[in-house]
Structures are given as C-alpha cells and as structure tokens.
Phi, psi and omega in degrees: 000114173308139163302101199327131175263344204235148175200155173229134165178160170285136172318103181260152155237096177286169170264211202276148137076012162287122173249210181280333151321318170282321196277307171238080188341109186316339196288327159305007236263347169246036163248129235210340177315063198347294170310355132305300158339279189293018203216017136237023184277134197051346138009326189255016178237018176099166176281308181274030125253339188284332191293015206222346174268122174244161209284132177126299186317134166236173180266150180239119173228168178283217213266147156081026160301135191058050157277214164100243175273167197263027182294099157298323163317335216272313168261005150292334203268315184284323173277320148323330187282348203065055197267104167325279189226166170224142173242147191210172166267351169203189197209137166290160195292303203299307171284026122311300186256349151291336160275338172304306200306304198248000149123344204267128167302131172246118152308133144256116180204094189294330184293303165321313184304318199263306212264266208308113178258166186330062218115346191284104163300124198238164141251161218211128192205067168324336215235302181298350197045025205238150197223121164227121199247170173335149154054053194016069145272144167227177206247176154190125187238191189266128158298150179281177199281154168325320171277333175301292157354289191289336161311295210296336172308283211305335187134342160148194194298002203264286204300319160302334142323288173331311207284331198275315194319296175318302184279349152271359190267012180273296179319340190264017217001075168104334205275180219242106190275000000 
C-alpha cells in the first residue's frame, strides 16, 4: 500500500540548523515507544514549540534541518508525533537517509521555506511536487527518486525489506533459498 501523498495541514515553522538534539533530546535516546517518543519532539526547543506539534501538522524549516548528531530517534520521533512531511531549504544528509528509513516525506523547497508563514494551512501534492499556499501562491519542488518512493510506500527501509523478502519467496513459490 503506497503512503498517503497528498496533505493539508497546518504550518509549524521552524529556523536555520535545527538539530537533533532539539528535535529529540539525547536524554531520551533509549526510549524507542512511538507513544513516548512523541511526547518529547521538540522538547529542546522549549514548550511553546513542542506544545504546538500536533498529528497532521507539518513542519517547515530552513537550511541545515536534522543536523548534529546520527540520532536516528529524532525522525521517528517526528513520524510518531504524526507529521506527514517536513519541508526545509536543506536537509543535513545523515538526517535524510534516517527519515527515508522510517517512511518520512522530506521536502527541499527553499522557496516555500522563505515565503509560507507560521500557522499558514498549506496543501501538499507529494508525487505532483506542488506546495500550494493561502491566496494560491504554490511551490514546486523536485520529487524524490522512484526508489527512494518506494521505501517510503512501504512504510520505511524495515518494511521494505519485509515487502522484497516477501515478493521473492513468493515468485520461488514458498520454497526455501
């Protein structure tokens, strides 16, 4: 089952250089419970931003999102709170390929990033690449690659794994490599 593509939500807006730390606190780093998880996202950037992520919402941030550290929580932590995607104007690499992991749509769109403000309900048309904001300004970015696509339908790199596991032992019918 492909991962839902298309969202309407409201805007969290974040700056420059949020890292993993802030997104997910190290004190935490062996709590792994989505429903744990999520009830510290953000947590290092104060109570009047964590109080504010709600399941739906998505984030918007500048240049250098999820840099710092290799904390793979820090983007479990965001797809547990139920944040569809995030568009940022850059994304650090390490934090990239940990949300590819765990299923989370990543945006790059510098432009949405600068112009789309705090609180702004925006839609989203992942596979169409399109941003569309108040008072039709829209956006358009590069969609990821097919293979990338395909981790995140299954659900992240686990699940996808599971699904290939799965479709060759179907094709050997059933038998035992």
């Amino acid at each position: 089952m492909a991962a839902p593509t298309e969202f309407s939500g409201s805007v969290l807006k974040l700056g420059d250089d949020i890292n993993t730390d802030v997104i997910y606190p190290g004190k935490y780093i062996l709590v792994y419970e989505p429903e744990e998880m999520k009830k510290h996202l953000f947590e290092g950037l104060g109570p009047e931003i964590s109080s504010r992520v709600r399941p739906g919402g998505i984030i918007l941030a500048g240049e250098n999102f999820g840099c710092g550290s290799s904390r793979e929580q820090a983007a479990g932590a965001i797809k547990a709170a139920g944040i569809p995607a995030v568009i940022a104007k850059s994304f650090a690499r390490i934090f990239f390929r940990n949300a590819v992991n765990f299923g989370l749509l990543l945006i790059t769109c510098p432009e949405a990033a600068d112009a789309v403000r705090d609180g702004e309900r925006i839609d989203l048309d992942f596979r169409a690449g399109q941003i569309t904001a108040p008072g039709g300004r829209t956006f358009s970015f590069p969609p990821l690659p097919d293979f990338l696509m395909d981790i995140i339908d299954a659900g992240g790199l686990v699940a996808h794994g599971k699904k290939i596991i799965a479709a060759r032992k179907a094709a050997q019918g059933g038998k035992k490599s």
